[in-house]
C-alpha positions as CSV (number, residue, x, y, z in Angstrom):
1,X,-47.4,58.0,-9.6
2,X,-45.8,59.0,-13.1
3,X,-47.6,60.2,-16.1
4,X,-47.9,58.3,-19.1
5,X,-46.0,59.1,-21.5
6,X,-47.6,61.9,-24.2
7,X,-48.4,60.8,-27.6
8,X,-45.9,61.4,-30.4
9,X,-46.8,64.4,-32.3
10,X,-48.7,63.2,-36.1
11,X,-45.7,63.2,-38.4
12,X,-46.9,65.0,-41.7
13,X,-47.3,63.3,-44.9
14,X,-44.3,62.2,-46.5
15,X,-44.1,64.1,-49.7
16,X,-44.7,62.8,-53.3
17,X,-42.4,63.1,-55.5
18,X,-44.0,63.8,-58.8
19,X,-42.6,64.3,-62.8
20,X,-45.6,67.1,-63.0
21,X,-44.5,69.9,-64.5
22,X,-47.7,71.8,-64.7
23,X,-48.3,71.0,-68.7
24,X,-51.6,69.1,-68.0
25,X,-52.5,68.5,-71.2
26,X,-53.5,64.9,-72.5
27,X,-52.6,64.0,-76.3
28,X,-55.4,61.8,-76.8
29,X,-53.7,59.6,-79.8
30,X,-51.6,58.4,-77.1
31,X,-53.8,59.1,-74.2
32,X,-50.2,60.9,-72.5
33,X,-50.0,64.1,-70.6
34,X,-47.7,66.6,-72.7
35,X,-46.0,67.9,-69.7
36,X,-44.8,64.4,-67.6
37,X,-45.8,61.8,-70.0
38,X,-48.0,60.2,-67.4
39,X,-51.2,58.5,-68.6
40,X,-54.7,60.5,-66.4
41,X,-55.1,57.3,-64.5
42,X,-51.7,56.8,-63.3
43,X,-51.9,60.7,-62.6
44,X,-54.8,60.3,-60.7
45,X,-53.6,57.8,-58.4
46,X,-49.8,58.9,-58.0
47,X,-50.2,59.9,-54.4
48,X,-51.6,56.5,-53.8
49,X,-49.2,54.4,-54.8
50,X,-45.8,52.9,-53.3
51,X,-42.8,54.3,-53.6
52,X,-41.4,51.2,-55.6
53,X,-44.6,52.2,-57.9
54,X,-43.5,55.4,-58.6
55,X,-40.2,54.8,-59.2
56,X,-41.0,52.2,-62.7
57,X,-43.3,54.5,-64.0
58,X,-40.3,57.6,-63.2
59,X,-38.4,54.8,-65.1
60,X,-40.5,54.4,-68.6
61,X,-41.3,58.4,-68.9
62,X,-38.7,58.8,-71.0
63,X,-39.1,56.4,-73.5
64,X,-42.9,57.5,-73.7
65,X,-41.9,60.7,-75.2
66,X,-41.6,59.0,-78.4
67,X,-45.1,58.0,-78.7
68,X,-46.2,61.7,-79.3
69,X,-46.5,63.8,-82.2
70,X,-43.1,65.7,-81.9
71,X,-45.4,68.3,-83.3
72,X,-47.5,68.8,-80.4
73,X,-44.4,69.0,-78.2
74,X,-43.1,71.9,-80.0
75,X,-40.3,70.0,-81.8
């Protein structure tokens, strides 16, 4: 008789990609973080959502740069 076959080994997690770049601090005129632009509640659930979801919010960061008090940036 022949053995079933063994059981795949887990994968791990696929990894996040993430705009963090360790600034956490939250303006709170514009409720952004300094460092990635990122508003807490999409922080809090980046490693939650889809890939297609991470990828419009990658897409506005940018843009959001301009809704904080160049001051506070350094500039």
């Amino acid at each position: 008789m022949s053995q079933p076959p063994a059981p795949s080994p887990a994968l791990p997690p696929r990894a996040v990609a993430t705009p963090c770049v360790m600034v956490c601090t939250v303006d709170g005129a514009s409720g952004l973080c300094l460092g990635c632009f990122r508003t807490l509640p999409e922080i809090a659930a980046w490693s939650r959502m889809s890939d297609a979801e991470r990828a419009k919010i990658t897409s506005e960061l940018n843009g959001r740069r301009g809704k904080i008090d160049p001051r506070l940036l350094g500039g």
